[in-house]
C-alpha positions in Angstrom: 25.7 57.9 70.2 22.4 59.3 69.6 22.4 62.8 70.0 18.8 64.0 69.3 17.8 63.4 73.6 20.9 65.6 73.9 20.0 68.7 71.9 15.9 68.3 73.5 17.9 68.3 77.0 19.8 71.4 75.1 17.0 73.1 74.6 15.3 73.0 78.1 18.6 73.9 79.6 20.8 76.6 77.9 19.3 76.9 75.1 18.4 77.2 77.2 21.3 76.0 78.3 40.1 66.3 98.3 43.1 65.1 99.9 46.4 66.5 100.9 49.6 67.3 98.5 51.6 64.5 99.4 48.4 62.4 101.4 45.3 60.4 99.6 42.3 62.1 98.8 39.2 61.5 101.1 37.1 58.9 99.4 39.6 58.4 96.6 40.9 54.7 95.8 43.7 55.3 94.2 46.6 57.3 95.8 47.0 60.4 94.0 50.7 62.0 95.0 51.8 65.3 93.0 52.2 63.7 89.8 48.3 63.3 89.1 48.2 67.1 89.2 51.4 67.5 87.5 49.2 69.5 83.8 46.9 70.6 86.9 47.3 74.4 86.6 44.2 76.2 87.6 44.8 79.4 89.8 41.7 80.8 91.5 41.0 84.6 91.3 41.6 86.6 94.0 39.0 89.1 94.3 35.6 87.6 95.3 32.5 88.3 93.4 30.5 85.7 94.4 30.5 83.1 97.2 27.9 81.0 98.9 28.1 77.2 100.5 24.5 77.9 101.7 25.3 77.7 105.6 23.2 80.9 105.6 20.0 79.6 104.4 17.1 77.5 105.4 16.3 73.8 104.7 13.4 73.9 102.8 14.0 77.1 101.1 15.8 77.9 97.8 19.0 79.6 98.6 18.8 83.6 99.3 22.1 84.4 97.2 20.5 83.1 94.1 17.9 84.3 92.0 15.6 81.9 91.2 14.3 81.1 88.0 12.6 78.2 88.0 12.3 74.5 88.7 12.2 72.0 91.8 15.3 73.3 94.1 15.3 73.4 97.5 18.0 73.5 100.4 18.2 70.1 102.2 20.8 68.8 104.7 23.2 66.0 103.4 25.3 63.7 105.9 24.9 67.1 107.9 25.9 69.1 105.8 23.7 72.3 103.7 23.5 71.5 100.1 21.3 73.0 96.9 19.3 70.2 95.2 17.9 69.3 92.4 15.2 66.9 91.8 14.7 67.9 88.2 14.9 70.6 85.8 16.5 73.9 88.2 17.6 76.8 87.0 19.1 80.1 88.8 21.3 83.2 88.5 24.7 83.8 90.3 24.3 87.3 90.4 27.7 89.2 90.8 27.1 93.0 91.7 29.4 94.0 88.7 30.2 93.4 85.0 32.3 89.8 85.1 35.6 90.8 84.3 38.3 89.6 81.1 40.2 87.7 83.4 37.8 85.3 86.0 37.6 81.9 87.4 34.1 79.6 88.3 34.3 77.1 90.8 31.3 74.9 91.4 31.4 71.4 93.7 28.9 69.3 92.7 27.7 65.6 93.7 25.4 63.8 91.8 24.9 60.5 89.5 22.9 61.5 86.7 25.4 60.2 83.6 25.1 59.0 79.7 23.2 61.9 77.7 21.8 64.0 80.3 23.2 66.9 81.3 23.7 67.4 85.0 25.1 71.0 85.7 25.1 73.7 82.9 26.5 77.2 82.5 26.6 80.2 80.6 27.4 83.6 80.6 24.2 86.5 80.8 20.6 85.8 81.9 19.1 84.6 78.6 18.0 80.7 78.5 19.0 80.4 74.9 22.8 79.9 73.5 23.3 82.9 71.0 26.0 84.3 69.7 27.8 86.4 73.1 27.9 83.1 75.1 28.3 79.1 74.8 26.7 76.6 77.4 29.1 74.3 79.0 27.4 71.1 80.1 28.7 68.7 82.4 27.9 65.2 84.0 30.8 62.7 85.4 30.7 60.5 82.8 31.2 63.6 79.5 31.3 67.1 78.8 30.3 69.0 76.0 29.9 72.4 74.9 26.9 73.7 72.7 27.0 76.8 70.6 24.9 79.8 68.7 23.7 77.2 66.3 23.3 74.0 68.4 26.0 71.8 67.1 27.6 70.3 69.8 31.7 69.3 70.7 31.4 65.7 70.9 31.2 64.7 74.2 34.5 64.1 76.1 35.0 60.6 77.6 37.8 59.7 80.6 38.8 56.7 82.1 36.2 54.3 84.4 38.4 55.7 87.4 37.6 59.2 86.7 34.4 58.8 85.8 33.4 56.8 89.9 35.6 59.2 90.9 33.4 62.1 90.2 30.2 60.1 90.7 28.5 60.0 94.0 30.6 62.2 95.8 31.9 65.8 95.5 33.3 66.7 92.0 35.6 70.1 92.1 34.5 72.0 88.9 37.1 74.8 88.0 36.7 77.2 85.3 38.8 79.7 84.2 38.3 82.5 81.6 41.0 84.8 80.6 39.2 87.0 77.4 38.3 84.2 75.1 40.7 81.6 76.5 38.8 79.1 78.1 39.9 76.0 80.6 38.0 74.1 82.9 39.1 71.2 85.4 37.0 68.6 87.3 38.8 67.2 90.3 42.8 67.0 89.1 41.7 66.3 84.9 41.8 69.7 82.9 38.7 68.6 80.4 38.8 71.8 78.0 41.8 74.0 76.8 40.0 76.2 74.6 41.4 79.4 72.7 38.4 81.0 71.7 35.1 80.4 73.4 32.7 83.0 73.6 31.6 83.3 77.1 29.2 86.8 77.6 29.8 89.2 80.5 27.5 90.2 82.2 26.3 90.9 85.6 25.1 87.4 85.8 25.7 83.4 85.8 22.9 81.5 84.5 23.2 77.8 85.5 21.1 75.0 85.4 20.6 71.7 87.3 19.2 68.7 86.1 18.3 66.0 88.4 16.2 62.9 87.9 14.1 62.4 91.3 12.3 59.1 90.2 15.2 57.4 89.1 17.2 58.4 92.5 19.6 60.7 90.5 19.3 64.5 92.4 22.0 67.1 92.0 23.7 68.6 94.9 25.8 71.9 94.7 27.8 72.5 98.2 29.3 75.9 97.4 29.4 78.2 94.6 32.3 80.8 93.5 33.3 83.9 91.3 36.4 85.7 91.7 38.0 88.0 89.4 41.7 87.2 88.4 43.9 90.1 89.4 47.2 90.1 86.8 49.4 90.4 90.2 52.6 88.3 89.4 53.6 87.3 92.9 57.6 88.8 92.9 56.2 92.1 91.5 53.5 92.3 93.9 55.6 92.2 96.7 58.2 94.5 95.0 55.3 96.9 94.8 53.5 96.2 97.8 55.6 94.1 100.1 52.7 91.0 100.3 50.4 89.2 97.4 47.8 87.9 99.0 45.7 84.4 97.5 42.9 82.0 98.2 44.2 79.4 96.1 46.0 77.3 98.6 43.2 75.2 100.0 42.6 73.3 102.8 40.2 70.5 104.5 37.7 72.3 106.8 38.9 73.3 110.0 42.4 71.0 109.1 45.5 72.2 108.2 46.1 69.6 106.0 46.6 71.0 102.2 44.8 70.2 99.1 46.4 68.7 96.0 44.4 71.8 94.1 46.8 74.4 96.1 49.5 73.1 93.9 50.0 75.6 91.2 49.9 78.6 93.8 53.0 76.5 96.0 54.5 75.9 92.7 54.5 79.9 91.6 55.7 80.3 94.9 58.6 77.9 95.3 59.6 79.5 91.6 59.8 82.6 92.8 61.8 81.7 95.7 63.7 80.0 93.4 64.3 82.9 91.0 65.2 85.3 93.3 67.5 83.8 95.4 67.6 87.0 97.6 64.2 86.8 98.6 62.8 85.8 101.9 59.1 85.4 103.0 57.0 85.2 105.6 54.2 83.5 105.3 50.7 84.7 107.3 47.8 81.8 107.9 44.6 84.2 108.1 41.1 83.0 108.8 37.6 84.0 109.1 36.0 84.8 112.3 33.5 81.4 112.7 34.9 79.7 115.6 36.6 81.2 118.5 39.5 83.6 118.1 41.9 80.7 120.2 41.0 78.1 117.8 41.4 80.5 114.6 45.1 81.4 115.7 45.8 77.8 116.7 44.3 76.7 113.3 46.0 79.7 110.7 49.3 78.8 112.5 49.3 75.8 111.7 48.1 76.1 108.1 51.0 78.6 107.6 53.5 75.8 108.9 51.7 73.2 106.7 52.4 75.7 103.6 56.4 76.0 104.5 56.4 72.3 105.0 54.9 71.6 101.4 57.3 74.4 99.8 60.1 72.2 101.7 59.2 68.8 100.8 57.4 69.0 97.2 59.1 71.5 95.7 63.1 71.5 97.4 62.6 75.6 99.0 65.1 76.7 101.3 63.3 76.9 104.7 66.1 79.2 106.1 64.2 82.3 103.4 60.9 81.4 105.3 59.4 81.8 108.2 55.6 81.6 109.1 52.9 82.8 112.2 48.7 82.5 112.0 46.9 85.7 112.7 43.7 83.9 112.8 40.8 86.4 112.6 43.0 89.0 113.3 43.6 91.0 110.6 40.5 90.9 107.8 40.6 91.6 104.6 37.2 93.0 104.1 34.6 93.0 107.4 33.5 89.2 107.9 29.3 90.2 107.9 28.5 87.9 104.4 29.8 84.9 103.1 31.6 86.8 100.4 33.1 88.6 103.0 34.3 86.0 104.7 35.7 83.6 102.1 38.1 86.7 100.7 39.1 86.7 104.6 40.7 82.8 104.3 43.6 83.0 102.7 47.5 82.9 102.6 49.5 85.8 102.5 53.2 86.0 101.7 55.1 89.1 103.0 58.5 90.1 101.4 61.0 90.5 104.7 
């Protein structure tokens, strides 16, 4: 492989820089039940710094959230639907309102086709282009993923199966990273891709990522939505000890459905341990949304998405459904006020109330 295209891409850049749990992905060819996500164990934080899926901004505009740095991005409308893209070299800060904690999680979904050498989506921590010694660049496109460091050598580039790769090309790729002081993972779609002790990844009060897209040759990047949460060290059965509830947003669900995504499987696993654990315990289980949409349809809808949770606790993980009971407060009972995006994505979520 020749790798001197890779460190010039390097150097512009960093150096700059789903389906239900038991149903088949959207889009997906082959059926992926819970053992595809069986060493899938990414848990996203619970306190939001960060959130945007650009339904706030303009078409034609670069999105408001961001700070832009540089290069040929633009909101456009895709199938209907608000996206970022990137016709070539794009680069931006996520900016975060406070110091990024030890303990965080970055989720990205990304579409695009660029593949081979190039790299299509890029992070690092901190607002300086070049890769020094406080922060690594992670690089990603469908096909590898690589990592380049203070001195520009490079982890070879990780390979995956055909399946994988179409899989992730074309059509929404999940991008889940998750940094706990140095300890570093990160998952696209159900594949964990990195399982790394001791990357240095800078905190700071900002993201910088970059998007490369290649308009001639019909290869843009697309980001849908963008978040930062920090991890709260909340175990679920102490928290509820504690505080009687433990509230998370990382049981996920297909827009305005209550039918679960396979990514929600770690957070119904902790659960169904717990139960498990402590077989005194009983739960209830609160379905909470935002306020978009009426208030009927919201209680309709988080009723139904705390059923769906006591279903999945029954049938994929064997949990007693006499300990659990369920009801949707809708937009009832928010978090945090529902006037931003951020505000509003901390206000989906599942909560589970010691009884």
């Amino acid at each position: 492989m020749v790798r001197r295209p890779l460190l010039t891409a390097l150097l512009l850049l960093a150096t700059p820089l789903g389906g239900t749990i038991s149903g088949q992905p959207p889009g997906s060819t082959p059926k992926q039940g819970p053992k595809v996500w069986e060493n899938y164990d990414f848990i996203p934080g619970n306190k939001v710094l960060f959130y945007t899926d650009f339904t706030e901004d303009r078409v034609g505009n670069f999105a408001r959230g961001l700070k832009y740095l540089g290069g040929p991005g633009e909101i456009v409308e895709r199938d209907g639907v608000k996206v970022l893209r990137a016709t070539g070299l794009t680069e931006f800060l996520v900016p975060l309102g406070k110091r990024l904690p030890e303990r965080f999680t970055l989720e990205i979904d990304a579409i695009t086709s660029v593949v081979g050498n190039e790299p299509a989506v890029a992070f690092k921590g901190g607002p300086e282009a070049p890769v020094n010694d406080q922060s690594a660049s992670v690089i990603w496109n469908p096909e590898h993923a690589w990592i380049a460091d203070s001195t520009y050598r490079h982890t070879n580039p990780l390979t995956w199966p055909e399946e994988f790769t179409a899989a992730a090309t074309g059509r929404v790729a999940h991008l889940r990273a998750l940094m706990d002081g140095e300890y570093f993972k990160m998952y696209v779609n159900e594949r964990r891709i990195f399982n790394i002790p001791n990357l240095i990844f800078h905190r700071d009060s900002v993201i910088r990522i970059a998007l490369r897209g290649f308009e001639d040759a019909g290869m843009d990047v697309f980001l849908t939505s963008i978040r930062v949460a920090e991890s709260e060290t909340d175990v679920l059965y102490d928290a509820l000890t504690a505080k009687g509830r433990w509230a998370t947003q990382g049981i996920l669900f297909a827009t305005g459905k209550a039918d679960i995504q396979p990514e929600s499987r770690p957070v119904l696993k902790e659960i169904a341990g717990a139960l498990k654990q402590h077989p005194e315990l009983k739960i209830l289980i609160e379905g909470h949304t935002d306020n978009v949409g009426t208030p009927a349809a919201n209680l309709t809808l988080s009723d139904a998405r705390a059923a769906a949770v006591k279903a999945a606790l029954l049938a994929d993980f064997g949990a007693d459904g006499a300990r659990i009971t369920t009801k949707g407060l809708g937009d009832t009972k928010p978090a945090v006020p529902n006037t931003t995006a951020v505000g509003r994505a901390q206000n989906r979520r599942v909560e589970i109330v010691k009884q």
